[in-house]
Structures are given as structure tokens and as C-alpha cells.
VOVEX-71201 format. One line per 2 residues: number of its first residue (from 1); their letters; for each residue y, x negated, z negated of C-alpha. Coordinates in steps of 0.5 Angstrom, whole numbers. Each point is the difference from the previous one (the first is absolute). Example, Ala and Ser with C-alpha at 12.3 -4.5 7.8 and 13.67 -1.06 7.14 Angstrom:
BEGIN
1> as> -9,-25,-16 ~ 7,-2,2
//
This chain:
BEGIN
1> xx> 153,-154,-187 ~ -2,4,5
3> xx> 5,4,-2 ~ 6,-5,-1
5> xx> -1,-3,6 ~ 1,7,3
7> xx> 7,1,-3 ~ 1,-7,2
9> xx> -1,4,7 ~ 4,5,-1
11> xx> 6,-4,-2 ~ 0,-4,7
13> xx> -1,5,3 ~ 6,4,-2
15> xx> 4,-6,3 ~ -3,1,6
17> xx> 1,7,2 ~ 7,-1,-3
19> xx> 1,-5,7 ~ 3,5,4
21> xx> 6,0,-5 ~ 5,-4,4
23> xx> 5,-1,-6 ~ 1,-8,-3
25> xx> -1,3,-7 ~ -6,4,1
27> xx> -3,-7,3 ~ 1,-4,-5
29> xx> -3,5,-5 ~ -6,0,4
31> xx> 1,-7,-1 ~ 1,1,-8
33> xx> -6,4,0 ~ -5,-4,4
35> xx> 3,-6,-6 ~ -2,5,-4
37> xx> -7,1,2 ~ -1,-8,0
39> xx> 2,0,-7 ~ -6,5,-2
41> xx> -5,-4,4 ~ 3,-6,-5
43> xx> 0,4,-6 ~ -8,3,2
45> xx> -2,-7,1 ~ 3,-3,-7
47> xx> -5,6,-3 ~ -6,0,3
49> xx> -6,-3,4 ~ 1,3,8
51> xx> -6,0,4 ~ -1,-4,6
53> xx> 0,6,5 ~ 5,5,-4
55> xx> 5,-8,1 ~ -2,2,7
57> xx> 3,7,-1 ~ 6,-3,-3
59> xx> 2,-6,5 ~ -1,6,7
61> xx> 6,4,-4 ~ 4,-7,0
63> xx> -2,-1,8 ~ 3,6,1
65> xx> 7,-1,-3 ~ 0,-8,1
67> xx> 4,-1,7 ~ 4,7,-3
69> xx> 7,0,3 ~ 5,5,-4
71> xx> 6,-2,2 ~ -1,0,7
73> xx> 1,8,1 ~ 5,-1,-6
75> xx> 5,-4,3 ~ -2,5,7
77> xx> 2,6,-3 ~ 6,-2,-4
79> xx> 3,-2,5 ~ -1,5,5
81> xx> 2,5,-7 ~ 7,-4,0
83> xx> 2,-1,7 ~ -1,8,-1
85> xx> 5,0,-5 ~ 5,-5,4
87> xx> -1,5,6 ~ 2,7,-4
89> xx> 6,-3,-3 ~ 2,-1,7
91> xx> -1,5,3 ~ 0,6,-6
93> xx> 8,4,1 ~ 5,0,-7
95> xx> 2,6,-2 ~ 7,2,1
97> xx> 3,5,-6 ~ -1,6,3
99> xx> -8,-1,0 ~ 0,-1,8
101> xx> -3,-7,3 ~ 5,-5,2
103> xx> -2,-7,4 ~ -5,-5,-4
105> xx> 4,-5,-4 ~ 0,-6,5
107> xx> 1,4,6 ~ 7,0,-3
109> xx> 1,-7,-2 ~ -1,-4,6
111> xx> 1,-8,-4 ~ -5,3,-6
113> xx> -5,1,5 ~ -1,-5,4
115> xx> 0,-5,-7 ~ -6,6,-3
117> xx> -3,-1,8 ~ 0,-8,-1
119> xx> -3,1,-8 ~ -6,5,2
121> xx> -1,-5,6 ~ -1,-6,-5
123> xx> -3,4,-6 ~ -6,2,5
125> xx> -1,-7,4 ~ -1,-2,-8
127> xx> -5,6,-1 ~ -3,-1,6
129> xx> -2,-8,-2 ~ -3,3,-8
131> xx> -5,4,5 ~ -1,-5,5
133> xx> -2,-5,-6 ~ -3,5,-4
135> xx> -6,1,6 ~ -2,-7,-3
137> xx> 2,-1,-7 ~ -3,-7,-2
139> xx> 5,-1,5 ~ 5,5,-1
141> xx> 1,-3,-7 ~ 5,-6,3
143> xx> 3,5,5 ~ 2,4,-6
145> xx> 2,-6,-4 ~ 5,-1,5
147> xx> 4,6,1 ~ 0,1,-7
149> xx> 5,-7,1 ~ 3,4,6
151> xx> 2,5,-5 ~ 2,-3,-5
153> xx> 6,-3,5 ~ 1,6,4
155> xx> 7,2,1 ~ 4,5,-2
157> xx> 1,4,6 ~ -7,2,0
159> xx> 1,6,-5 ~ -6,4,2
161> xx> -5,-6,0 ~ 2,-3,-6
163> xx> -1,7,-3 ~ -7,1,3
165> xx> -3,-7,2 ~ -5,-2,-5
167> xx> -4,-8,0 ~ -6,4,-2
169> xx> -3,-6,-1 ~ -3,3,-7
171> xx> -4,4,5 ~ -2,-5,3
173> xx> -2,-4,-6 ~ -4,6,-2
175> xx> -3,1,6 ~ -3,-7,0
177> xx> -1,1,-8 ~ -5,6,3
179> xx> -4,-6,4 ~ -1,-5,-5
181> xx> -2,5,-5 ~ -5,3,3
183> xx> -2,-6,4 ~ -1,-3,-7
185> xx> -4,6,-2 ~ -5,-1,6
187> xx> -2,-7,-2 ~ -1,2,-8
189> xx> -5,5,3 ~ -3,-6,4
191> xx> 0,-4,-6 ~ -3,4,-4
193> xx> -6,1,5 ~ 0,-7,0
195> xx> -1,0,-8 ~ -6,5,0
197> xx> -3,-4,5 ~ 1,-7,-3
199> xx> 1,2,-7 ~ 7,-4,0
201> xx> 7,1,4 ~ 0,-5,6
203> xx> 4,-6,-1 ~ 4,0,7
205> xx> 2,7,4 ~ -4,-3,5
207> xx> -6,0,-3 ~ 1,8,2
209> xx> 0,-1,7 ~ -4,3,4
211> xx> -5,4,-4 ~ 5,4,-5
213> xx> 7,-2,5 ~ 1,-1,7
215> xx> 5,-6,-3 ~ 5,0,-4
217> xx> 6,4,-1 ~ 6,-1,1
219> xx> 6,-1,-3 ~ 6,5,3
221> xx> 5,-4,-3 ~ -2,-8,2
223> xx> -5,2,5 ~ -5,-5,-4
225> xx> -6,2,-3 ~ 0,4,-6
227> xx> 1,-4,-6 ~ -6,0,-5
229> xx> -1,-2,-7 ~ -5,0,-5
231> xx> 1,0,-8 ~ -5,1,-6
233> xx> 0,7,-1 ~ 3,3,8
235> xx> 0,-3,7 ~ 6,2,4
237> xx> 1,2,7 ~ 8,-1,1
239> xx> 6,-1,5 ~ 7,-4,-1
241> xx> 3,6,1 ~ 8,1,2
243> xx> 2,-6,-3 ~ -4,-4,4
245> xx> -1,-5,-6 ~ -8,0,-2
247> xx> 1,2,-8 ~ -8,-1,-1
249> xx> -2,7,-1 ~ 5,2,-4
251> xx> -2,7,1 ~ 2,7,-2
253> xx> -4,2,-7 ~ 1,-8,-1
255> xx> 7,-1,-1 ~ 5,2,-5
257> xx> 6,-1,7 ~ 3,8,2
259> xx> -3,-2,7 ~ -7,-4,1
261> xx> 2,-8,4 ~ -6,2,4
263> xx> -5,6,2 ~ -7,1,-1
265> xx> -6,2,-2 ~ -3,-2,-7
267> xx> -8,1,0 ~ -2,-2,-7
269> xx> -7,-3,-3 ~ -5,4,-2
271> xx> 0,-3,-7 ~ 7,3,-1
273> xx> 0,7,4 ~ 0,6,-4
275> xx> 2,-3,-6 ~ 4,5,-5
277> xx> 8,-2,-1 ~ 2,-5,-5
279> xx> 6,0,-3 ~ 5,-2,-6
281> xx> 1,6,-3 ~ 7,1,-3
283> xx> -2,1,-9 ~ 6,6,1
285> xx> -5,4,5 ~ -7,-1,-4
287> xx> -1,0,-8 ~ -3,-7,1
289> xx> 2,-5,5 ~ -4,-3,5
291> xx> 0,-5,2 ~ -5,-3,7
293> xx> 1,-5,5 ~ 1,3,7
295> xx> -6,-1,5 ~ 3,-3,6
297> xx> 2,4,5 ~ 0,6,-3
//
């Protein structure tokens, strides 16, 4: 367990020397690997029984990352590395036949670059709004969600901006996806302490306050408290997700949808964690069928 929970260690801590990389991509690719790692606290607990002190261990690496901003710096650095482009195109010379310099293009068209001037204005004030709104993105998301409908009316004149200006607001979703999960992953280890101690999952979250949480969580998307449902074989910790609907915890690993309803974690009981997987197995992939009946939530 010692060891597990060091290459959990490791994974998060990866994202975080790659915070300097000031490119959106790579920002949302630590968000992807910070998801990843919340999947393997997920799978670990499904296994086995984790004891109170290491549940500790695993809850600090989740502090660490909870209040992460990735696409802070990101939209910082794409924006700067834009602006670079635009700049060079104004200012780097043709090339005239002979392979000597002549003047940059919109020096020689005058009408041309007063409408290239006018776009770059109007692509930056939109960038400079996605950064602005990044720097919060709980709150950032609306912000976003309002450009992209500014985009999608944007005119025609605008050549460059409607090349390059982007609604991000999939970013800023996954940015929020990134708080709800790992906040959900916290109050699965309060939980779990919890249950060590009362020999049963807490009824309410707040029965976790204040000595396994400082207060409920909440959820990025609403601004409430994170959701929480108890069925037979699980409990799950969840939030509503970008729909803003409250699915019931339809979450990853329980639905047969190509994306969850909501985000989560799914902290099994004990009577059904590490239990061998169940499956129908097709007659043309054995020399005899068999057939079993699935264990809940395998």
C-alpha cells in the first residue's frame, strides 16, 4: 500500500512541475493526469481495505491539487503566443523574385491593414476576456459560455478572429470537472475514515464535519453541497456536472451513456470490494458457456 500510494505521489506530482508549461494543451493534460490519478484512488478503494493513517497520506496529495488552476497560465501563455504570430506577420518582409527583402505585405495595402488592425484589436479584447474569466473559473464558466454565443454571431469582417478565437468553454468545463473530482475523492476518504471508525457509512456529509472535513464541499458547478447518495452496495460522492441537472449519481464506471450525467466518486462497501469480475461468457469464446449473473457495480 506504501508503494501504491507513492506512485500516486509521483503522478501528482508530475503535474505539478509541469506548471510552468504555459500552453493550454499542456494544462489540460495535467488536468487529465491529476483525473487519472483520482481514478486509481477510485480503483484502489474498490479492492482493498485502506487504513486510516495511509487514507490521511492519500487525502494530502488531494489538498495539493484541489484548488489547481490549469488553464490559468494556459490561456496566459496562448495568448502571448498568438499575439506573437499576429506581430510577425506584420512586421516580417516578403520576398521579391530576386531573393531580396521587400516591405511586409500590409505596409503596401493600406485599406488591408487598417481592417487586419481593427481584427487583432477585437481578437485580443476577446482573449484578454478568456484570461480575465480563467483567473476565477467557477466563475469564469458563464463568461465563457457568453463568448461562445458572441462567436458564433460574429461578422464576417473579422477574418483573423474567426480563425483563431476559440469559446474555450470545454476548458473551462474540465477545469471545473477537475475541482469536482477531486473534491468528491476528499469526502470518499472522510467517508471512509468515517466508516473505520462507525463500522458504517455516514447517513448525511455533515455527519463529517468537523472531525474527518472542515465542511462539506462544494460543488463548482452549482455552488452547493456536493451531492451524496447511498445505495446497497456503494455510496457515492458526486456533483451535477456541466449540464447543470442532478442525475442521481450517474456517474463514470455506472452508466452505459458515451459521457457521465454527473462527476464523482464511487466508494464501494466492503462486502463487495475485491471481488473477481462476472461476466456472460459468449459459448464461441469457451468450450462451455457460462453463464453468471453480474455483481452490482462490477
Amino acid at each position: 500500500m506504501d508503494s501504491l500510494i507513492n506512485d500516486l505521489r509521483t503522478i501528482f506530482k508530475f503535474t505539478q512541475l509541469q506548471e510552468e508549461e504555459y500552453f493550454l494543451l499542456s494544462q489540460l493534460v495535467n488536468v487529465a493526469i491529476d483525473a487519472r490519478g483520482v481514478s486509481k484512488i477510485e480503483l484502489l478503494c474498490a479492492h482493498v481495505d485502506i487504513k486510516s493513517e495511509q487514507l490521511l497520506q492519500i487525502d494530502k496529495l488531494l489538498v495539493d491539487i484541489e484548488d489547481k488552476n490549469c488553464i490559468y497560465p494556459g490561456m496566459l501563455g496562448d495568448r502571448a503566443w498568438s499575439n506573437d504570430i499576429i506581430n510577425w506577420f506584420l512586421i516580417t518582409p516578403g520576398y521579391r523574385m530576386d531573393g531580396s527583402f521587400n516591405h511586409p505585405p500590409l505596409k503596401r495595402l493600406p485599406g488591408v491593414r487598417g481592417l487586419f488592425f481593427r481584427d487583432q484589436a477585437y481578437y485580443m479584447y476577446m482573449r484578454n476576456r478568456h484570461v480575465r474569466a480563467a483567473k476565477y473559473p467557477i466563475k469564469g464558466l458563464e463568461i465563457a459560455r457568453k463568448i461562445s454565443k458572441e462567436i458564433d454571431n460574429m461578422s464576417s469582417y473579422y477574418l483573423l478572429s474567426n480563425i483563431m478565437v476559440s469559446s474555450f468553454t470545454r476548458s473551462f468545463e474540465l477545469q471545473l470537472k477537475h475541482y469536482a473530482k477531486t473534491r468528491s475523492a476528499r469526502t470518499a476518504m472522510a467517508i471512509e475514515r468515517y466508516r473505520l471508525v462507525h463500522n458504517k457509512f455516514p447517513e448525511k456529509l455533515y455527519q463529517l464535519v468537523p472531525d474527518y472535513l472542515d465542511n462539506v464541499p462544494l460543488d463548482p458547478f452549482d455552488k452547493k453541497t456536493l451531492r451524496y447518495r447511498i445505495d446497497e452496495d456503494a455510496v457515492i460522492v458526486y456533483s451535477i456536472g456541466e449540464d447543470g441537472k442532478d442525475d442521481g449519481g450517474d456517474v463514470e464506471y455506472r452508466t452505459t451513456k458515451e459521457r457521465p450525467s454527473d462527476w464523482g466518486f464511487v466508494l464501494l462497501d466492503p462486502t463487495y470490494r475485491n471481488l473477481p469480475p462476472e461476466e456472460d461468457v459468449p459459448t464461441t469464446q469457451t468450450t462451455q458457456a457460462v453463464q453468471t449473473k453480474p455483481a452490482p457495480h462490477q
